[in-house]
Each structure stands twice: as C-alpha cells, then as structure tokens.
C-alpha positions as CSV (number, residue, x, y, z in Angstrom):
1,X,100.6,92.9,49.0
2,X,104.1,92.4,49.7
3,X,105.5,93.9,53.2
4,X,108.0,96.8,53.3
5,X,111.1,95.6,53.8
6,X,114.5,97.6,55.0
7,X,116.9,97.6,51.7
8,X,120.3,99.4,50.1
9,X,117.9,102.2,48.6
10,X,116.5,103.1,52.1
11,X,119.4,104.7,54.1
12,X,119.7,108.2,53.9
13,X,122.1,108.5,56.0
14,X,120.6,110.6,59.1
15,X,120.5,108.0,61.5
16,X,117.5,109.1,63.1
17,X,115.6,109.4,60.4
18,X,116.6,105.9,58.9
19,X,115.7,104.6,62.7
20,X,111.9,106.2,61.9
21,X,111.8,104.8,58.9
22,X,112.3,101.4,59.5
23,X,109.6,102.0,62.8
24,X,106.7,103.6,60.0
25,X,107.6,100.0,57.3
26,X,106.7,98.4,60.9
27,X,104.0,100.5,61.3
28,X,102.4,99.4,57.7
29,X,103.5,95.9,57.7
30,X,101.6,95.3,60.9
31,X,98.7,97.2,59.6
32,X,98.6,95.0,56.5
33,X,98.7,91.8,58.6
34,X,95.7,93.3,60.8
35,X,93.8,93.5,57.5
36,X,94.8,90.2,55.8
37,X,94.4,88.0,58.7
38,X,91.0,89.9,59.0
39,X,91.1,91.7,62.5
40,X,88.2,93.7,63.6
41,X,87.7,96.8,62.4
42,X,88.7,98.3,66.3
43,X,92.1,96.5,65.9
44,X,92.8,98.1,62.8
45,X,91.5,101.5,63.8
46,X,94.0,101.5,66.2
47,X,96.8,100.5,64.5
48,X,95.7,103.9,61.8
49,X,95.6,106.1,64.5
50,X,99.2,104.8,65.7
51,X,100.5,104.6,62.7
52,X,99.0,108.5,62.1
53,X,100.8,109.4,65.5
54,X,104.3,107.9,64.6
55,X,104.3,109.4,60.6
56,X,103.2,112.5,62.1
57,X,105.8,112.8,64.6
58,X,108.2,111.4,62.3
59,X,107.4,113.9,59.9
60,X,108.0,116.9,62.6
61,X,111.2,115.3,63.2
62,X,112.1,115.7,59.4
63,X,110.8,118.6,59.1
64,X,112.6,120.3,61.8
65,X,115.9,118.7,60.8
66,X,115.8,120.3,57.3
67,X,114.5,123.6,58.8
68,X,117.2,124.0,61.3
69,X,119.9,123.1,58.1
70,X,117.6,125.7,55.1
71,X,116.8,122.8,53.3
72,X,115.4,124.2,50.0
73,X,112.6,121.9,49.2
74,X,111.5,122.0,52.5
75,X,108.1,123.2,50.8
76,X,107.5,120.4,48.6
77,X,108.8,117.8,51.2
78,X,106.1,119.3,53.9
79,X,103.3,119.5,51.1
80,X,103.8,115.9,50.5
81,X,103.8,115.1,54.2
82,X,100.6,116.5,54.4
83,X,98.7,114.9,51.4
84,X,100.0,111.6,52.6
85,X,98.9,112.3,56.3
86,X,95.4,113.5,55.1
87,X,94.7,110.5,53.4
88,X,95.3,108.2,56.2
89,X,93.0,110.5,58.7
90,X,90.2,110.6,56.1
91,X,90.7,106.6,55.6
92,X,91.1,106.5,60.0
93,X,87.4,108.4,60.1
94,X,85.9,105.9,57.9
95,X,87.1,102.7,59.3
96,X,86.3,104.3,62.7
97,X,82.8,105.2,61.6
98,X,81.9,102.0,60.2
99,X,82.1,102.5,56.7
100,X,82.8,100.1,54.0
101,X,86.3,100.8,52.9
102,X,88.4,98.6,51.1
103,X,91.7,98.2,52.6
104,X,94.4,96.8,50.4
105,X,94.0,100.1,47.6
106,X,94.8,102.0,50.9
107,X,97.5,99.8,51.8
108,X,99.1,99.6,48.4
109,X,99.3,103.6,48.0
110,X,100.9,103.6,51.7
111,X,103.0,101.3,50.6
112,X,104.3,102.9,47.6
113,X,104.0,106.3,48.6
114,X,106.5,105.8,51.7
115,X,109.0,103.8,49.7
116,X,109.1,106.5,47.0
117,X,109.0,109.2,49.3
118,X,112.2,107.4,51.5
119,X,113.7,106.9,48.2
120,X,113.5,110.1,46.8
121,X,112.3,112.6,48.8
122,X,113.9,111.6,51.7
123,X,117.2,111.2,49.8
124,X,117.3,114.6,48.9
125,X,117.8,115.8,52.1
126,X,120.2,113.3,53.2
127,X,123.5,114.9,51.9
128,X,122.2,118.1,52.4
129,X,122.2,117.5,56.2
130,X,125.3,115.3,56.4
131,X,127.0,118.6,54.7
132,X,125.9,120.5,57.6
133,X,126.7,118.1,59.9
134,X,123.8,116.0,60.9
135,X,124.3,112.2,60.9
C-alpha cells in the first residue's frame, strides 16, 4: 500500500482545513508503517485511537466551518464523517480486544476513503467558504 501523499488535488483552499489534512495523511501513513514493519498490536491500537481523536476533531472543525457559512450538503458531508469514523472505532475495538483482523483491507479503505473524501467532498465546501470569507 502506497502512503498518502500531499498533491495539486488536495488543497481546498481553507487553510486550516488543508493544515488537518495533511496531519490525518500523517496520521494513516504512520499507521500503515506500524502495520507493515509489524508493531505490536498496543502500538497500533494507539496509533487508531489517535488517529480516531485527530479525524474526529478534525471533522468538528469542518463541520462547524460549513455550519457557521449554511453549507448545503452539510448533511451528506456529516453522514459521511460518521460512517468513516464508525469503521475505525469498530476496527479500534477489535484490535484492542485481541481479535484477528487483517489490517491492510482497513488501511486501503482509509486510504481511499480520505483521498476521495479531500478530493470531493471536501472540495465542495471549499469555494463555498472562501465566498463567505473563510480562507
């Protein structure tokens, strides 16, 4: 599996928000390189629970953002953020329980999911918010 990496289609210009992005591709990279260098399931338990604590901070950040401007898919952009969210906590409870759990299908989605979501999603509200004045 190929790390995220920061390129042309990933600004959407609220810098904040680009900022938090580039922290959550950390977040997975690091993840992935727990997992392929084999750390213990404790290491990599801890790096789902940070990387649940960042994307779900980061995803109140967003959230807010496109409140506070009417954003109108705000419905579908929070409904996505919580799918996404749920799978990681279900996956976090299984690798913290001991479970047998194959990584790299989890990593993959994660990986896809947040560079269609930054992609598309995400670049939905961009102009909205720079119309309204959030940069």
């Amino acid at each position: 599996m190929t790390l995220l990496t920061w390129n042309h289609a990933c600004p959407i210009g609220v810098r904040a928000m680009d900022d938090q992005h580039g922290i959550l591709m950390d977040a997975v990279n690091e993840l992935r390189l727990a997992v392929v260098r084999g750390s213990g399931r404790e290491q990599v338990s801890q790096l789902l629970e940070q990387l649940i604590e960042f994307t779900n901070m980061h995803f109140a950040s967003e959230e807010q953002l496109m409140r506070r401007a009417g954003f109108p898919g705000l419905a579908a952009h929070c409904a996505a953020h919580s799918e996404i969210l749920e799978q990681i906590r279900h996956t976090a409870q299984r690798v913290q329980h001991g479970e047998g759990l194959k990584m790299r299908p989890l990593l993959l989605n994660l990986r896809d999911w947040y560079i269609a979501h930054i992609e598309e999603m995400d670049r939905e509200y961009g102009p909205w918010l720079n119309e309204r004045g959030v940069s």
